[in-house]
Each structure stands twice: as C-alpha cells, then as structure tokens.
C-alpha positions as CSV (number, residue, x, y, z in Angstrom):
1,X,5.3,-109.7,165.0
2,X,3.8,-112.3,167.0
3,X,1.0,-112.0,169.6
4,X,-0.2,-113.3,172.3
5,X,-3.8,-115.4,171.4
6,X,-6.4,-113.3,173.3
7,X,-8.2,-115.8,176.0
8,X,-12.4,-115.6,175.0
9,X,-14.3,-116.3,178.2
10,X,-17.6,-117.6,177.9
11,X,-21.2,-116.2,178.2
12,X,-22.7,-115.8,181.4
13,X,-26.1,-115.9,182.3
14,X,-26.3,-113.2,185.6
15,X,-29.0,-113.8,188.0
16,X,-31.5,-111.4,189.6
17,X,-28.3,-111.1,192.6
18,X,-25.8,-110.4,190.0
19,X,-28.0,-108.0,188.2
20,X,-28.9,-105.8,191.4
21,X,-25.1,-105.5,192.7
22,X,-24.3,-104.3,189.4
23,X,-27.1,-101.8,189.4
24,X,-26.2,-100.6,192.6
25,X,-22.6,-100.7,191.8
26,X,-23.8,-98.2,189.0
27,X,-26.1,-96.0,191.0
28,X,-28.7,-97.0,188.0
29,X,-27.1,-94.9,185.6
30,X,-26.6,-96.5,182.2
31,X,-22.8,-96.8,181.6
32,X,-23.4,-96.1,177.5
33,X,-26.2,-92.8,177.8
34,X,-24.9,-91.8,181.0
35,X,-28.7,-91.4,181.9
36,X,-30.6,-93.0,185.3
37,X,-32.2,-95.7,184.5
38,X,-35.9,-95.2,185.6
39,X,-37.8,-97.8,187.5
40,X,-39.8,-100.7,184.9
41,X,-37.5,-99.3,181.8
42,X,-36.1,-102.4,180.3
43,X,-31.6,-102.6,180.8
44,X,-28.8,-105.3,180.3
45,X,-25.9,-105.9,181.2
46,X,-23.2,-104.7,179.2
47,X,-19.6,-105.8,179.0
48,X,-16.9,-102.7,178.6
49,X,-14.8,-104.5,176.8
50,X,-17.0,-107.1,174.8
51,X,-15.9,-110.7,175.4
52,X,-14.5,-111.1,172.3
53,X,-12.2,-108.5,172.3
54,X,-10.4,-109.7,175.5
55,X,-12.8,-109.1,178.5
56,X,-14.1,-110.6,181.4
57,X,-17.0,-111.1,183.3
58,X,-15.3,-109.4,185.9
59,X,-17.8,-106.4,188.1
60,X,-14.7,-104.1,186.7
61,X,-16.1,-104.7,182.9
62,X,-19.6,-104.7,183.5
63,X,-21.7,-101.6,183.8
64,X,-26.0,-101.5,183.4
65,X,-27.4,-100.3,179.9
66,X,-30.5,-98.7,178.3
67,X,-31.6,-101.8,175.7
68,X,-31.6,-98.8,172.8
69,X,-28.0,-97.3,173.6
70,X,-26.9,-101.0,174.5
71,X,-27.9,-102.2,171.2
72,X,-26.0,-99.3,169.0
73,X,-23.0,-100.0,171.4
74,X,-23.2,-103.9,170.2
75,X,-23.7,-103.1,166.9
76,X,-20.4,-101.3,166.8
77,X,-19.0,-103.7,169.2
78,X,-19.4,-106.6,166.1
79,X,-17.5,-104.6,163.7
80,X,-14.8,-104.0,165.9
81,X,-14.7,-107.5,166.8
82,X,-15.0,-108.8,163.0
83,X,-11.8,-106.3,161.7
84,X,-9.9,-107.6,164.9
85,X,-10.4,-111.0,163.3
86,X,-9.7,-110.1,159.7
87,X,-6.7,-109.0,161.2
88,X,-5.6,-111.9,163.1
89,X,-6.5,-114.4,160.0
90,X,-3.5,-111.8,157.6
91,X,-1.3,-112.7,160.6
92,X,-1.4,-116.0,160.7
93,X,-2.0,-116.3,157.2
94,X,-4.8,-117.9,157.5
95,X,-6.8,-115.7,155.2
96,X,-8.6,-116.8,152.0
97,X,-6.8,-115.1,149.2
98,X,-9.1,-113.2,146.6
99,X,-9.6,-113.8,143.3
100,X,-8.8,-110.2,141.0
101,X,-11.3,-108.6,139.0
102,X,-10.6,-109.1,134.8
103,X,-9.2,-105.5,134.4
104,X,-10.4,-103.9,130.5
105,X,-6.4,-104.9,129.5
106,X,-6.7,-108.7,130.5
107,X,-10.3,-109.5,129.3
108,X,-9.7,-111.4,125.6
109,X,-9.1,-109.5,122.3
110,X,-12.0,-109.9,120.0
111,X,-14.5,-110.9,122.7
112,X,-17.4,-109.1,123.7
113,X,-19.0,-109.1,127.2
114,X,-22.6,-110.8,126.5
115,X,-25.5,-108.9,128.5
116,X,-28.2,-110.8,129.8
117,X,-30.3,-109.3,127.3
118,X,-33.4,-107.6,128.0
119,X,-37.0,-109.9,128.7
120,X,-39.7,-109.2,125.7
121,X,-42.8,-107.6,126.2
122,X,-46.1,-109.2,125.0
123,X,-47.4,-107.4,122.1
124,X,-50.4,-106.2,123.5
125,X,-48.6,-104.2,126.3
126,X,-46.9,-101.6,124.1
C-alpha cells in the first residue's frame, strides 16, 4: 500500500493583522470551547488540522483559541501526530526492531536471577 508523503508546511509567526482577521473571521468565539472570548483573556491561534498532520496555514484551518482548551487540544494533537509517524516508519520499514523479553522458558537452566540485594542498615538504627 503506498502513500502519498504528506507535504509539512512550516511555522508561521501571524501578526497583530493576521490575528484580528482571524478573530473577526471567528466572531471571538474559541473554535475548541465554543465560548466568546472575552476582552484581555489571553488566545492563540490554532490550526484545525495541526501542521503535521497535513494542514495549512490557510484562514480555512485556522480558528482563535482559549490558551487552556488550546493546550489540551495540542496535547492530543502530539499523540495523534506521534502514532501517525509510528505508522509511517512500519511502512517504510524504517522502524527499529525490538529486542524480546527472556520469557521463564528461554532464561538458562540452573541459573538464578541475581537481585540487587538489599542496602544494610547501621546497627544502631534497628
């Protein structure tokens, strides 16, 4: 199954312009919460569909968002975004192959696991 690579447009910095068409784009109401953004509470911009996953800086993908809800949505966003490339890596095959875990059956006959043993106690502490 091949796929097409996904094009990952850079970061943009959005000035003071940028921000207020957006707002107004919006009517001030936060794209995550759904709530109106009152006047000196503290919102970014947020991309729909993050970056990473595919999406643009495009007015279409960007919406305003409360810094609380926006940072929840991000730290979703990052998981999302790290399966997509676990993902990808199996498809290419590309990903670092694991080393299995000693089951009880493979670990040597006659050979004990050795504990780390257990730090001693001065003898005026008992």
């Amino acid at each position: 199954m091949n796929r097409e690579p996904v094009e990952i447009h850079p970061r943009k910095s959005f000035s003071a312009k940028d921000r207020a068409r957006i707002f107004a784009q919006h009517d001030g109401i936060c794209g995550i919460s759904k709530r109106k953004i009152q006047a000196g509470e503290a919102w970014e911009i947020e991309h729909r569909i993050a970056l990473a996953l595919g999406g643009t800086n495009d007015d279409e993908n960007l919406y305003p968002a409360l810094v609380e809800p926006h940072k929840g949505k991000t730290r979703n966003d990052k998981g999302v975004i790290a399966k997509c490339r676990r993902i990808e890596a199996r498809l290419n095959g590309t990903r670092r192959e694991r080393k299995p875990i000693p089951s009880r059956n493979e670990w040597p006959k006659g050979q004990k696991l050795q504990s780390r043993g257990f730090q001693k106690k001065p003898k005026g502490d008992r």
